[in-house]
N, C-alpha and C positions, 0 to 999 in steps of 0.2 A: 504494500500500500504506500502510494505517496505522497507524504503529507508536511509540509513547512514548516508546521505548531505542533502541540502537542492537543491542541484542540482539532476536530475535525468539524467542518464548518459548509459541505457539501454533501448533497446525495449522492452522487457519483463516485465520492471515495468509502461509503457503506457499500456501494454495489460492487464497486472493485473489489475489496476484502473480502466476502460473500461469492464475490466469480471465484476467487484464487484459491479460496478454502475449498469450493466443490472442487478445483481441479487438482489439489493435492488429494482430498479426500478418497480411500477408495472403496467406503462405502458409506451409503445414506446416513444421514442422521436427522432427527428432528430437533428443530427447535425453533421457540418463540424469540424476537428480537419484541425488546419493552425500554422505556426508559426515552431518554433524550434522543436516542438515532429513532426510535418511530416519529417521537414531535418533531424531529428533520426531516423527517421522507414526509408529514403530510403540511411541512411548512408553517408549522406552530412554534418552531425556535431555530435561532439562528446557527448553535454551533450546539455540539456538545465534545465532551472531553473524554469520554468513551462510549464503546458498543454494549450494553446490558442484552445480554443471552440469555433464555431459559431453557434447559433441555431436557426431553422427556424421559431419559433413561442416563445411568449415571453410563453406561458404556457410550451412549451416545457425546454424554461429555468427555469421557475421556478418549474416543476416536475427533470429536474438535479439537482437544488441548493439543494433542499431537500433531493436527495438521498445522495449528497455528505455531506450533515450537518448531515447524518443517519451515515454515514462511519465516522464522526470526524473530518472532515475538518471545519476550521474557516472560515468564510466567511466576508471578506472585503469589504463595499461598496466603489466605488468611481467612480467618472464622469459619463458621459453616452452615450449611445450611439446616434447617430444623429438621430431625428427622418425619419419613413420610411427604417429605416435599419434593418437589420438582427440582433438581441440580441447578445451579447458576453460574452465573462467569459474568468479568464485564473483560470486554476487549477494548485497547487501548492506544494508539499509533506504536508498534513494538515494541507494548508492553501489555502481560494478560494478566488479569488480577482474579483470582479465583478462591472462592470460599474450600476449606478442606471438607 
């Protein structure tokens, strides 16, 4: 992903990281994108400073973290999510912040 800031402040660089993650991917995963990159895709805010991911299965999160530690992104652990929840992540210009 190409990005100047550490802010992302375009829809076209969510869609970029989202193209590159499917093509490192090599296989499906689900996930919800929530948070400040939706209120940018439907132009309700100007930048946000990461990608908030929800994913439906914790393998499905950890087949993202991989592809995104394939593209360069650092990955941070920290907290977690409650159990019985839905897995999370936020992505971040190569940097991935992730609940344990």
């Amino acid at each position: 992903m190409i990005s100047s800031s550490n802010r992302i402040s375009r829809r076209e660089e969510i869609n970029e990281l989202f193209e590159q993650l499917g093509q490192v991917l090599e296989e499906r995963v689900e996930a919800l994108l929530i948070g400040g990159a939706v209120m940018l895709e439907l132009g309700l805010k100007d930048a946000t400073k990461d990608i908030d991911v929800v994913c439906r299965s914790e393998e499905d999160k950890e087949r993202l973290l991989a592809a995104a530690k394939a593209l360069g992104f650092e990955i941070i652990m920290k907290g977690s999510c409650p159990p019985g929840s839905l897995t999370c992540s936020a992505l971040a210009p190569r940097r991935l912040s992730v609940p344990r």
